[in-house]
Phi, psi and omega in degrees: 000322182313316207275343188291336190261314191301335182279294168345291195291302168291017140304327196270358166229030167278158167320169197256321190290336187246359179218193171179115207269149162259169197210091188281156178215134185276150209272348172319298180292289198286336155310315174291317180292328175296337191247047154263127214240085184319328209271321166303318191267005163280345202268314200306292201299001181267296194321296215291312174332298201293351168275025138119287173224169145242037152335125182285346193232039173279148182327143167250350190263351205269125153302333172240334159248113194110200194266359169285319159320293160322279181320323152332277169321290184318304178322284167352287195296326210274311208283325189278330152296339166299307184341325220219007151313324145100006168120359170271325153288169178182127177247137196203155181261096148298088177249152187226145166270133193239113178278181182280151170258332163117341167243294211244333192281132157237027156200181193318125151240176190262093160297169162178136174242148168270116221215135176211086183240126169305096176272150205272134215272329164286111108018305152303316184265113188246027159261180223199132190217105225242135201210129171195163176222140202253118180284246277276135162291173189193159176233228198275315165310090185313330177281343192296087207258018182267300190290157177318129157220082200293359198008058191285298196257016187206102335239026183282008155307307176302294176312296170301334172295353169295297196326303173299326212258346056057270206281335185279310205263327147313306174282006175237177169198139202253196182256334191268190165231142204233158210239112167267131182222123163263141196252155168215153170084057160289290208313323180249057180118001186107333224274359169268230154044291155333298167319312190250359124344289190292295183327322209282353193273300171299335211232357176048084193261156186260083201255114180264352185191102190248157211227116208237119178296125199187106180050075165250010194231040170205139196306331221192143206252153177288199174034284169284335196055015192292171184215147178160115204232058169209346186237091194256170204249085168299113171231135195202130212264156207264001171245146178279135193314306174289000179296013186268341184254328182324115158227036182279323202075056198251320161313314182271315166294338165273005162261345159281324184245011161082025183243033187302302199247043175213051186266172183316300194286329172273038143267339166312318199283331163308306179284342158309303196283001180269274244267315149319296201289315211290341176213028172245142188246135173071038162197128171240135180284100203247128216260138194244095162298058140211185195290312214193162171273187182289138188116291175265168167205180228204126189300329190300295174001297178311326195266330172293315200296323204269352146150344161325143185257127178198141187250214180172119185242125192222144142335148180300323218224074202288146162270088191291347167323314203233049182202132176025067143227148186284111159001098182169164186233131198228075157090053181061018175229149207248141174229145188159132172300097179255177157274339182288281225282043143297161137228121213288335211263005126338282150320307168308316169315286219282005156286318197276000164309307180298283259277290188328295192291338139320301224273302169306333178274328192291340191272000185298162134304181172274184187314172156264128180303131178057069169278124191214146123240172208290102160261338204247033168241176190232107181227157171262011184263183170213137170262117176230132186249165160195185186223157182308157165291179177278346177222165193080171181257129224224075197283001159173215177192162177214159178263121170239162205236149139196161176283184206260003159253042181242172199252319178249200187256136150353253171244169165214139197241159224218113165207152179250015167288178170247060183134165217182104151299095189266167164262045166244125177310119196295347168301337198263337202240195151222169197211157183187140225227123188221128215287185194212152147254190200299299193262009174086033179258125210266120180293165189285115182309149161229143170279170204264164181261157179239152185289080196276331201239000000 
């Protein structure tokens, strides 16, 4: 069966005389994805640049300089993209007072995340879809909120691609609804990204997804030298994030049944990387079986701990040259977060990655409901029953397949029932069920719970 599914599959890469691959695109999505504008997310990272530093915990009073200024701006940037919204965005500064902590904070500061949500056009549909990035800069010092910290690319890569997809997303509409944030204070800790983690908890936001952007916009690495504006980076974790609190026995089924490499956040990551590739041309989405790298952490993180599906998407190749360094040139090498060691069309890819992936979950139905599968015979078929979402308009579900050491999904059936037999054994795959709309835009897969009674 192994070599039978393997033949199926590499046929779709074979000559055109013996196969034909189709590549469907909802054209809604592929309109949106054409106006991301390399040139546009350069106008952005030059704005963010000119404030000097965004040190989260650099002046808030300076009209040009530091981080009140940015965030000035970006607010800016959010309201003049409502204008052509038709009334549906609304943009606002979620600010808080942070006292010192005694490590990075070392006095009162004025937090504040740069906040834009696009509301979602059904009444019925309360999800939420959350695409961010962290506007504050750094030099080498961490405490150092004084010295130039142009961050072009740590994180003003990020920000700006919030920014763009703001401006691109705006002008459309989807039924759920999606939330643009550039976060402040990653550098000292994490505390925007936490701030609003915690908000989605406390305010019980029905938050189905977070897509969180972090150093994407430059080609080519220190050391190895490599160069290569083809490849971006996933990263996610394969057990949900909150199990440390599990008194569910959520732990034990998932050691009984093998779902070790299917939590909330890598089944996100799976579906970027279909749904990237399905409308970015020359960029492949390359899925990183971890939280994070060594080292570093990540604005997604806050959102994984509390139980949320949230990634973190970094470039292929990091310039460490051009990361948490102080301005200056050393033995012929210039080191400082600039905007020349960038690549805008680079960037442009892996902005329209989110946009494809935003666009496709906001306009999907929701998930399907009660997904079980069929256990308690000893069969070589596999049965999966659900029930409708709770939202949306809904022309089917399809079934995805895959064996149980492959990384994506497979094969996928089409059915408009609320259950499917397939004639694979359930011992052999894994299976996951996912509603489709009206126009084929596909809900985030679920796995099935399996059926004991």
């Amino acid at each position: 069966m192994k070599k039978q599914l393997l033949g199926i599959l590499l046929a779709s890469f074979v000559s055109p005389a013996f196969a034909q691959t189709t590549i469907n695109r909802d054209p809604q999505i592929a309109e949106l994805v054409a106006q991301v504008s390399a040139d546009s997310l350069r106008a952005h990272i030059n704005g963010l640049v000119s404030f000097g530093t965004r040190h989260t915990l650099s002046t808030t009073t300076d009209a040009r300089k530091g981080i009140g200024a940015a965030r000035q701006w970006i607010l800016g940037k959010f309201n003049q993209y409502a204008k052509q919204s038709g009334g549906r965005l609304t943009a606002t500064l979620d600010k808080w007072t942070l006292q010192a902590d005694g490590r990075r904070i070392d006095k009162p500061a004025d937090m504040g995340n740069v906040m834009a949500t696009l509301k979602g056009t059904d009444p019925n549909d309360n999800r939420i879809f959350i695409v961010q990035g962290h506007m504050d800069s750094r030099v080498t010092n961490v405490m150092n909120r004084e010295s130039d910290a142009p961050g072009a690319n740590d994180d003003g890569s990020g920000t700006a691609a919030v920014i763009e997809l703001c401006r691109v997303m705006s002008k459309a509409q989807f039924p759920a609804t999606i939330v643009f944030v550039t976060l402040t204070g990653e550098e000292q800790g994490l505390l925007g990204a936490e701030h609003l983690a915690e908000r989605a908890v406390n305010e019980k936001w029905n938050l189905e997804a977070v897509l969180n952007n972090d150093i994407m916009g430059s080609n080519n690495s220190n050391e190895t030298r490599i160069i290569d504006n083809t490849r971006l980076r996933v990263f996610s974790e394969g057990l949900p994030g909150n199990l440390m609190k599990d008194t569910t026995g959520r732990i034990g089924q998932i050691r009984q049944f093998g779902n070790e490499n299917d939590g909330k956040a890598r089944t996100l990551a799976r579906y970027l990387k279909e749904v990237g590739e399905r409308y970015v041309e020359n960029l492949e989405v390359v899925m990183i079986y971890r939280n994070d790298r060594y080292l570093r952490g990540g604005d997604h993180t806050p959102f994984v701990q509390r139980g949320f599906a949230a990634v973190r998407m970094t470039e292929m190749n990091e310039n460490y040259d051009h990361q948490h360094q102080d301005l200056r040139t050393e033995n012929g090498t210039e080191f400082g977060d600039y905007a020349k060691f960038m690549d805008f069309d680079y960037l442009r890819k892996n902005t329209a990655v989110n946009l494809a992936t935003l666009a496709n979950l906001a306009k999907a139905p929701a998930v399907p409901q009660t997904v079980t599968i069929e256990v308690r015979n000893l069969t070589n078929s596999t049965a999966l029953y659900w029930k409708a979402p709770a939202s949306g308009k809904v022309r089917g579900y399809y079934v995805l397949m895959r064996e149980t050491h492959w990384p994506f999904w497979q094969k996928k059936f089409f059915t408009n029932k609320l259950g499917m037999t397939l004639p694979y054994s359930k011992d052999n795959y894994y299976f996951a069920v996912q509603s489709v709309s009206e126009d084929g835009n596909e809900s985030l897969p679920v796995l099935p719970v399996p059926n004991l009674r």
